[in-house]
C-alpha positions as CSV (number, residue, x, y, z in Angstrom):
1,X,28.2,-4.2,1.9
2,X,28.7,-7.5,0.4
3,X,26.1,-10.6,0.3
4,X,28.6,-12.2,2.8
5,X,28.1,-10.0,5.2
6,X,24.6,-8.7,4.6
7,X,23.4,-12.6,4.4
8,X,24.7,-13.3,8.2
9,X,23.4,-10.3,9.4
10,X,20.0,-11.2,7.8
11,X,19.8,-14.5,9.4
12,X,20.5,-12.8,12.9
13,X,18.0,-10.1,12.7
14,X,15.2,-13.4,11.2
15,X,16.6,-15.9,13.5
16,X,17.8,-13.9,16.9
17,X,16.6,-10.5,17.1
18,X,13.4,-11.5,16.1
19,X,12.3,-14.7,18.7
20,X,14.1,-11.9,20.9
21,X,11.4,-9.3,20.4
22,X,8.8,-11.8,20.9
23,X,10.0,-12.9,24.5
24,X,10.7,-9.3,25.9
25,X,6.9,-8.4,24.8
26,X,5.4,-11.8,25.4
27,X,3.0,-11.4,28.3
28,X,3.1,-7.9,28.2
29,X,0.1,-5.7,26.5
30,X,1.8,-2.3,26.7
31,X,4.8,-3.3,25.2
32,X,2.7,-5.4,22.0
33,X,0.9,-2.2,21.6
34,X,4.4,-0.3,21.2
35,X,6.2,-3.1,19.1
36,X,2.7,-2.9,16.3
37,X,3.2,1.1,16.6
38,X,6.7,0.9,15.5
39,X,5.7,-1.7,12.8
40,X,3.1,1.1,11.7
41,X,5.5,3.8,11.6
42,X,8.2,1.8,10.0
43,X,5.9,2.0,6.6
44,X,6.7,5.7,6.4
45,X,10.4,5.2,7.2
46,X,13.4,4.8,4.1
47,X,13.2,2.0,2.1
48,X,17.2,1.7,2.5
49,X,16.9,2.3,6.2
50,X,14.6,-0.8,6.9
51,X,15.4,-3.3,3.5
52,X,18.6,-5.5,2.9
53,X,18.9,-6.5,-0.2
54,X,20.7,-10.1,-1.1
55,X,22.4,-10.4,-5.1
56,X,21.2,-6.7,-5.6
57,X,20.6,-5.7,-9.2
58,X,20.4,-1.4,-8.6
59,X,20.5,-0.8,-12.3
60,X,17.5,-2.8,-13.0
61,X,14.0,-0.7,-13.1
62,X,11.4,-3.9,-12.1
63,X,9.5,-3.7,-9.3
64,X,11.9,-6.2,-7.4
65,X,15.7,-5.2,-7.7
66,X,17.1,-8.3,-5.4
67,X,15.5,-10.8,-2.7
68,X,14.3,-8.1,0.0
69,X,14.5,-8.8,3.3
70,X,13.6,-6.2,6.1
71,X,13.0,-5.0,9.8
72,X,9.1,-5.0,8.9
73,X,9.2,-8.8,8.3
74,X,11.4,-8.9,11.8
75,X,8.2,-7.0,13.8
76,X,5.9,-9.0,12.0
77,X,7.8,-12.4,13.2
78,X,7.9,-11.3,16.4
79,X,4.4,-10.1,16.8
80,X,3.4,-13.6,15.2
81,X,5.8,-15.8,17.5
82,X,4.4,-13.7,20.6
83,X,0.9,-14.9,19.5
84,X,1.9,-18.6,19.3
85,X,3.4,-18.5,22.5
86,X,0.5,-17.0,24.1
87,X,-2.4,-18.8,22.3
88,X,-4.6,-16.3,23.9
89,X,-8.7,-16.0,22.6
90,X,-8.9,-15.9,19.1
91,X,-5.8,-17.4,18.0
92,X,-5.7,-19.5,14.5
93,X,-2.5,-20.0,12.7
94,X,-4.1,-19.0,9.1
95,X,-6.0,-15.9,8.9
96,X,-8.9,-15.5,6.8
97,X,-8.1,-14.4,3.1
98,X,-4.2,-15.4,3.8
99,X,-4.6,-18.8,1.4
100,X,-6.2,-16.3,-1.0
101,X,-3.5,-14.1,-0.9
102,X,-0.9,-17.1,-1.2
103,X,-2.9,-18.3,-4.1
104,X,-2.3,-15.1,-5.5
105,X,1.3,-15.5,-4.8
106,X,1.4,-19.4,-6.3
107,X,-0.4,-18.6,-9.4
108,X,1.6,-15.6,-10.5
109,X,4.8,-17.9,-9.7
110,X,3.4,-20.2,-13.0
111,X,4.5,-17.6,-15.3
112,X,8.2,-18.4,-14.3
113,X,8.3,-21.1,-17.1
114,X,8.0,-18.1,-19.6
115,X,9.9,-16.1,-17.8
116,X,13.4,-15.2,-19.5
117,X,15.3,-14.3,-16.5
118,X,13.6,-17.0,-13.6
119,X,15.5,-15.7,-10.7
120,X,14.0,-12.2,-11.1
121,X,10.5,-14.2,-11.2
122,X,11.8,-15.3,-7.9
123,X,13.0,-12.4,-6.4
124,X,9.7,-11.2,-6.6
125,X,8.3,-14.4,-5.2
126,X,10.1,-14.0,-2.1
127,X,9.1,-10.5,-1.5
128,X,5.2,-10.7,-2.3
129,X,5.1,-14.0,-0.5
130,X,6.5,-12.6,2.3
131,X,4.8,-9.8,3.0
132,X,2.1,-12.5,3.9
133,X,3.7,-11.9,7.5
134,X,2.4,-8.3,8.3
135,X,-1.1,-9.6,7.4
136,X,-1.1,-12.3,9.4
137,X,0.9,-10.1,12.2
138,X,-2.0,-7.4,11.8
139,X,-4.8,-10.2,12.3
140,X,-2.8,-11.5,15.5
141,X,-2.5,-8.3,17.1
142,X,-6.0,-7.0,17.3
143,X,-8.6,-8.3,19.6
144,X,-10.3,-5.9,20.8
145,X,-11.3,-1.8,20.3
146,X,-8.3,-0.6,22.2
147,X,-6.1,-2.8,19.9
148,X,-7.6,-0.9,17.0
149,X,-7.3,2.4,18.3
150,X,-3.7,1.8,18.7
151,X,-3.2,1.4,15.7
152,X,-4.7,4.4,14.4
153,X,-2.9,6.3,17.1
154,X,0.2,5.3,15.6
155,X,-0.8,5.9,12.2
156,X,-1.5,9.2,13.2
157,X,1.5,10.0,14.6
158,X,3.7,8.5,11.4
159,X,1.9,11.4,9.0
160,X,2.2,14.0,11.2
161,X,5.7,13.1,11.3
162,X,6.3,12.2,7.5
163,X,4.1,16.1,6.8
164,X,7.3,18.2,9.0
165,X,9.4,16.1,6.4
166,X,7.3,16.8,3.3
167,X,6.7,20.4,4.3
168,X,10.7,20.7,4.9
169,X,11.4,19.2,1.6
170,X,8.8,21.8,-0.2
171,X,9.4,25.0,1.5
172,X,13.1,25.1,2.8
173,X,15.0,22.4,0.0
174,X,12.1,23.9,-2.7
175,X,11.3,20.3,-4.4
176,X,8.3,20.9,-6.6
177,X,7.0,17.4,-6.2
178,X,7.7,15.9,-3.0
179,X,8.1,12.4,-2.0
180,X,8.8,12.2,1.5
181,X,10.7,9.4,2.8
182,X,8.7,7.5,-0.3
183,X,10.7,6.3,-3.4
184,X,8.5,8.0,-6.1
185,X,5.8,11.2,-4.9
186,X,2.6,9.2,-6.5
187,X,3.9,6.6,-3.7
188,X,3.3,8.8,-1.3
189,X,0.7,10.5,-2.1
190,X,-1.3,7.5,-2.2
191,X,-0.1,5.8,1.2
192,X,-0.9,9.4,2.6
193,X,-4.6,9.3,1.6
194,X,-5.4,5.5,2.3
195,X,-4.1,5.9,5.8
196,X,-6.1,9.5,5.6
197,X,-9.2,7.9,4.9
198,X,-9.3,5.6,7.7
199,X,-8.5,8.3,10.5
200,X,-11.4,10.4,9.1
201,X,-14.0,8.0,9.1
202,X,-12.5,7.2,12.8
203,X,-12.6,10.8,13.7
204,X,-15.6,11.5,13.2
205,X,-17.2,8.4,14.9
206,X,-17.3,7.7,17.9
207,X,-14.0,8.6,19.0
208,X,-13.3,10.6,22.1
209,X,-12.1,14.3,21.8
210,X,-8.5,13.8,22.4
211,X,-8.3,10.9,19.6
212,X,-11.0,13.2,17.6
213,X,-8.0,15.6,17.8
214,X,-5.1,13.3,17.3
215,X,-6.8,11.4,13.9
216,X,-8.3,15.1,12.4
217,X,-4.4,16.4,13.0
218,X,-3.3,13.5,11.0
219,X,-6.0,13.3,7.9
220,X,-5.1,16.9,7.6
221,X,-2.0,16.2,7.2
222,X,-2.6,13.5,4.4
223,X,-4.2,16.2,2.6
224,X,-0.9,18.3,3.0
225,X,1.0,15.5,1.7
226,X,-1.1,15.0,-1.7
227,X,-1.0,18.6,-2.6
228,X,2.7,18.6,-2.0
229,X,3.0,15.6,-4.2
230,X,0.8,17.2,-7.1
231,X,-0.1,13.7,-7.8
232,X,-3.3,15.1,-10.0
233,X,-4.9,11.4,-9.6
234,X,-4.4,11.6,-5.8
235,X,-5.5,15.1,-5.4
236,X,-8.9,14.4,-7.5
237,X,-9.1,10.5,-5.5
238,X,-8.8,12.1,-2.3
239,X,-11.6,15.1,-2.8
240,X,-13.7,12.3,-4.3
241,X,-13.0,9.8,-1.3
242,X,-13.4,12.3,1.7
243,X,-17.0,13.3,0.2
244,X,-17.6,9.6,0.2
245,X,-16.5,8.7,3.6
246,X,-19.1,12.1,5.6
247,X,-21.6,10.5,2.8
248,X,-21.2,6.8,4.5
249,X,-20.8,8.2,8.0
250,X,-24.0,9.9,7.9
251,X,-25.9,7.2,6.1
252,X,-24.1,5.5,9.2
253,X,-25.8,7.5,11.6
254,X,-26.3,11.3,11.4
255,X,-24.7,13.2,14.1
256,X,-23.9,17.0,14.5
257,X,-20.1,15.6,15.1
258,X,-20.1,14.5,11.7
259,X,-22.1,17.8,10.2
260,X,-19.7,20.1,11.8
261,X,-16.4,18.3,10.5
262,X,-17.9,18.5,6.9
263,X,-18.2,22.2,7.4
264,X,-14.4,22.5,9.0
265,X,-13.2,19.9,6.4
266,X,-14.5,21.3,3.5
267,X,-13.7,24.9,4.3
268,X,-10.0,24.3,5.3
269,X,-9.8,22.1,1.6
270,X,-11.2,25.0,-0.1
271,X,-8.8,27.4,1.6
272,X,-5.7,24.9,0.7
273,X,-6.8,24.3,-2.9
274,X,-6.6,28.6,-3.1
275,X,-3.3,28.6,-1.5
276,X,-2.2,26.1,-3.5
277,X,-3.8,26.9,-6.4
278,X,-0.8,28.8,-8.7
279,X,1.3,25.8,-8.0
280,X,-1.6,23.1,-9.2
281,X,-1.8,25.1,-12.0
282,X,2.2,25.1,-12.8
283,X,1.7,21.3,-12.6
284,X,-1.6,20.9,-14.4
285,X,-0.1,22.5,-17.5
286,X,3.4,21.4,-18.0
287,X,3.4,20.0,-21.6
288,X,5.0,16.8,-20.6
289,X,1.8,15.8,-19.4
290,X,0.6,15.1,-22.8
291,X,3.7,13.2,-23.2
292,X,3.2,10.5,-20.2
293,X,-0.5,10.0,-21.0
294,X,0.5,8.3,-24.3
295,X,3.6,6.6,-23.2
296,X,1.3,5.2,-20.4
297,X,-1.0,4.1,-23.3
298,X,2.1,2.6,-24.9
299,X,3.4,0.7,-22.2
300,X,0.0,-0.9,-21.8
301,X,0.0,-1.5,-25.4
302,X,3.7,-3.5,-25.0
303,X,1.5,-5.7,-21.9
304,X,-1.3,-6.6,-23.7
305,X,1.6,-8.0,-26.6
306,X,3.0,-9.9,-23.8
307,X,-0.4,-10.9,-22.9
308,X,-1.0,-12.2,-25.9
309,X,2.1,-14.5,-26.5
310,X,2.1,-15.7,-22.6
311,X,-1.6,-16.0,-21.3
312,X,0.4,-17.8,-18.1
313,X,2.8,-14.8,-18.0
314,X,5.8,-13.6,-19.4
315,X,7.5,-14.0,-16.1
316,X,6.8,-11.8,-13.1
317,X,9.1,-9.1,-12.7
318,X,10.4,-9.7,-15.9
319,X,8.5,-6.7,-17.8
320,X,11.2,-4.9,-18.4
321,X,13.4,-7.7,-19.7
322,X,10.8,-8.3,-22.5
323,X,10.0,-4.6,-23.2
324,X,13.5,-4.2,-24.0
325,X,16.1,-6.0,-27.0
326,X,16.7,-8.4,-27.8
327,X,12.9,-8.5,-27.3
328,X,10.5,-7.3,-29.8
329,X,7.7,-6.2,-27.3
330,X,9.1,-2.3,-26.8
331,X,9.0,-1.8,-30.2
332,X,5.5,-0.8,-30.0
333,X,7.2,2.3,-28.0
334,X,9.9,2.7,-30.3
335,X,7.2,3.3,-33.2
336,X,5.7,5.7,-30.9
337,X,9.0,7.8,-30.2
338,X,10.0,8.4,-33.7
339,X,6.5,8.9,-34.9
340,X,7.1,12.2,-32.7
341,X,10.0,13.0,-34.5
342,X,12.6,11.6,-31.9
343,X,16.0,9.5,-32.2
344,X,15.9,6.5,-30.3
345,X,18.4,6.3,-27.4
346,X,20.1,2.8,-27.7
347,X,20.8,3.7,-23.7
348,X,17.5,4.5,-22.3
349,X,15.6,1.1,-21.0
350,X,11.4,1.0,-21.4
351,X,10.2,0.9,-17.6
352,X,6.9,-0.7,-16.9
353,X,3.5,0.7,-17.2
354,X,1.9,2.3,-14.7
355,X,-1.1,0.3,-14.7
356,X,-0.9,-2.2,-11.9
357,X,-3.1,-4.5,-13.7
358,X,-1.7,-4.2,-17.6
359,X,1.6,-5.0,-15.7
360,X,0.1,-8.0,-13.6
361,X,-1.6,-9.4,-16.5
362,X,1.8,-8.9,-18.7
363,X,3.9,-10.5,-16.0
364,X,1.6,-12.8,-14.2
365,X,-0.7,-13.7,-16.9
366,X,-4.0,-14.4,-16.4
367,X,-3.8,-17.0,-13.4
368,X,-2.3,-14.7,-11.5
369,X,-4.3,-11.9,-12.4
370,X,-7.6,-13.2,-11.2
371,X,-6.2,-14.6,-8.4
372,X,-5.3,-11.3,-6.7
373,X,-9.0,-10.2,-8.5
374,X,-10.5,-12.5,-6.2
375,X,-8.3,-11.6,-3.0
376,X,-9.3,-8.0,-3.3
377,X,-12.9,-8.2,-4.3
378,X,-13.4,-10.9,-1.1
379,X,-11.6,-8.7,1.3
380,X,-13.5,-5.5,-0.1
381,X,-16.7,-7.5,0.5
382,X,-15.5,-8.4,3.9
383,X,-15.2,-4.6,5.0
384,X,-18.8,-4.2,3.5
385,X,-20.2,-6.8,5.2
386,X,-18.0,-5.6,8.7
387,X,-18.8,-2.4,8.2
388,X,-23.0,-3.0,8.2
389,X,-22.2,-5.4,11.0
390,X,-20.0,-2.5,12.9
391,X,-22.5,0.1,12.2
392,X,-22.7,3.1,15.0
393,X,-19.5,1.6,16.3
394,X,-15.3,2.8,16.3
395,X,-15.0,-0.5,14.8
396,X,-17.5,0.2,12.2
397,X,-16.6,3.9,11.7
398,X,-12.9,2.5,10.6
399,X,-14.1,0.5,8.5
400,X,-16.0,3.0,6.5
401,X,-12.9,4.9,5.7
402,X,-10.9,1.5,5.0
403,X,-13.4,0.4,3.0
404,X,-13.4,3.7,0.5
405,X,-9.3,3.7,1.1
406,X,-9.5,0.0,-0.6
407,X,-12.3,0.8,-3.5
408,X,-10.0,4.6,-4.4
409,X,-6.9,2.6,-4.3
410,X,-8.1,-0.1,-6.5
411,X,-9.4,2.1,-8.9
412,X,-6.5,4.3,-9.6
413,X,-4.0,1.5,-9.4
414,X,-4.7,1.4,-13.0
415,X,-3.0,4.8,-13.5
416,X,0.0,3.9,-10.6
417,X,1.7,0.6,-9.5
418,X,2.6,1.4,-5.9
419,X,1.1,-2.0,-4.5
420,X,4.1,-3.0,-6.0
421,X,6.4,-0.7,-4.0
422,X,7.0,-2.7,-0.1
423,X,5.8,-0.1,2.0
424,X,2.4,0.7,0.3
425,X,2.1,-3.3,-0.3
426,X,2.4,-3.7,3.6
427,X,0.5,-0.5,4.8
428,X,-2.3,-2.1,2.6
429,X,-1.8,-5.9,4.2
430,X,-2.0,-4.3,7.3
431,X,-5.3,-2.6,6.8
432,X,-6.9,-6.3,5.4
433,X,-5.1,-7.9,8.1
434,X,-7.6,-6.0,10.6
435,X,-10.3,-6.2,8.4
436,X,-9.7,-10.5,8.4
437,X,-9.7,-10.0,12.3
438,X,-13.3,-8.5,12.2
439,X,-15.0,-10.9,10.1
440,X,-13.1,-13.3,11.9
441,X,-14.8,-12.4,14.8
442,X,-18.4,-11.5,12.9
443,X,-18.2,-15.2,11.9
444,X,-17.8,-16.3,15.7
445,X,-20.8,-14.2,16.6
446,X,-22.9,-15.6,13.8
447,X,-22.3,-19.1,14.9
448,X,-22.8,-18.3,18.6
449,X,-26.5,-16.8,17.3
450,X,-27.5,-20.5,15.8
């Protein structure tokens, strides 16, 4: 499909469809409720079924390949344009942490003066800046525990669904590491366990049985989905974070619920790792993992060159323009390859590194780099805070299990990039949009108490 056409199409779904949504739910809870669901389950759907792209560069392997535009920015609009209309308790056009987030977004945009090809600096502009909308969309939507529970509902639902298509794409098209409807399998293997997190912490609150039920059926199937992956990062983050979250809940407050689902968890995760054990071991001991752990270390060593020339960024999304000739900042991998006896391919293009960070600070420099430092270690606080504030409550329970989805994620985004991919980037905006919401709200009690 051409830009001609894609580009009027775009402006109908922005400009029509949208404001449309917003009046047909305006007024009407159930149907709000329904439109955030399908917002929720629309981060597990096809990147090609829910994105448009505009001057589309398919060839190119950045994190941005055209300026993205999309039926999750639609939802978000109309959830946002229902809110204004309504102006109901609780409403504030800016969200707490959103000018942090756009900071993020302005700072990074700095290194577009380095930056040899600007409009791919811009293309990712567009996209990050954009996804602002789910965030504040998230922070709109909730108001209360029923609000909140929705949303867990449907994030249940979407990984029960995307496990049938994982476990369809292992056992009947026999893919040895499966992606799902994800672009890349360490995508989804991460999306599956920081939504997993959150329904475990939530199940084994205070939730009532049938919900109990509903979020256990969908953590268990996170777990499904990272072994299917053989992400070996994701399998070891998500033992390590599911012992963390029973370790919070109970320090939380101690309750047979909780002792029992340690027992049931851990006995069904020791009964799936021996099930799945031969295939772990395939994937633990191919020799090409030797291979990726020092072109990783290679890549990072072609970022911190960037760096080093460009402390305000070599231009964001431009990595693989300047790992790449005419450029001299791949040849740091090209040494690399014919130290191991290889012939260089004139054809193959460097990608970027896997580490989110080496590639931030290479690409954003180091504006932009502690600008989304600060965004995520504020936010992280803010569940902290909420969640000692929350304590012995659903509210509080979530946000034990959002708060070790955010520390896990953080952590191994040094090893994989998928912030950078749309659908984890807005699965993530929507969890920190509810957690703005409940300090939002903590900050209204507090001043009410003086």
């Amino acid at each position: 499909m051409s830009d001609f056409i894609k580009g009027p199409f775009i402006l109908f779904l922005y400009l029509v469809v949208a404001p449309a949504i917003a009046m047909f739910i305006r007024g009407n809870r159930r149907r709000q409720r329904w439109a955030f669901g399908i917002l929720v389950f629309m981060t597990s759907w096809q990147i090609n079924k829910i994105t448009m792209m505009l001057d589309s560069i398919d060839w190119y392997r950045g994190a941005t390949k055209g300026f993205e535009f999309g039926l999750m920015d639609v939802m978000s609009i109309a959830i946002l344009l229902e809110a204004f209309l309504s102006r109901k308790r609780g409403w504030r056009f800016m969200a707490p942490g959103a000018a942090l987030y756009l900071l993020y977004v302005a700072l990074s945009m700095v290194s577009i003066l380095n930056a040899p090809e600007k409009v791919y600096t811009l293309m990712a502009a567009l996209r990050f800046a954009k996804a602002t909308l789910v965030y504040l969309a998230a922070f709109q939507f909730l108001h209360d525990t029923d609000d909140l529970l929705v949303m867990l509902r449907a994030l249940a639902v979407t990984l029960i669904v995307q496990m049938f298509v994982v476990l369809k794409m292992k056992y009947k098209d026999h893919v040895f590491q499966v992606m799902g409807w994800f672009e890349h399998q360490n995508a989804l293997a991460m999306w599956s366990y920081m939504c997993g997190f959150a329904l475990l912490a939530a199940a084994i609150g205070p939730a009532s049985k049938k919900d109990t039920r509903l979020f256990v059926t969908g953590y268990l199937a996170s777990g499904i989905m990272v072994q299917s992956a053989l992400s070996r990062a994701s399998l070891l983050a998500y033992a390590i974070g599911t012992a963390i979250v029973f370790c919070i809940s109970f320090i939380d407050q101690p309750t047979r619920k909780r002792l029992v689902s340690m027992l049931v968890v851990g006995a069904l995760g020791v009964t799936g790792l021996m099930i799945a054990l031969p295939t772990l071991m395939m994937r633990f001991g191919e020799d090409r993992n030797q291979q990726s752990a020092e072109l990783r270390v290679m890549l990072n060593a072609s970022a911190a060159e960037i760096l080093r020339d460009h402390p305000l960024g070599g231009g964001w999304n431009n990595f693989v323009v300047l790992a790449n000739n005419p450029y001299p900042y791949g040849d740091v991998i090209d040494d690399w390859t014919r130290a191991r006896g290889m012939n260089l391919d004139p054809d193959e293009v460097h990608p970027q590194p896997e580490s989110h960070y080496w590639l931030m600070l290479a690409e954003n420099g180091y504006p932009g780099f502690f600008a989304y430092l600060l965004f995520i270690l504020v936010t992280t606080f803010w569940c902290v805070r909420g969640m000692v504030f929350c304590r012995r409550t659903a509210t509080g329970a979530f946000l034990i299990g959002v708060t070790v989805a955010m520390v896990i994620t953080y952590l191994h985004s040094n090893y994989e990039r998928v912030l950078t991919q749309t659908k984890n980037l807005y699965t993530w905006l929507i969890f920190l949009g509810f957690v703005a919401r409940i300090e939002y709200e903590r900050r209204l009690v507090a001043r009410n108490r003086i």
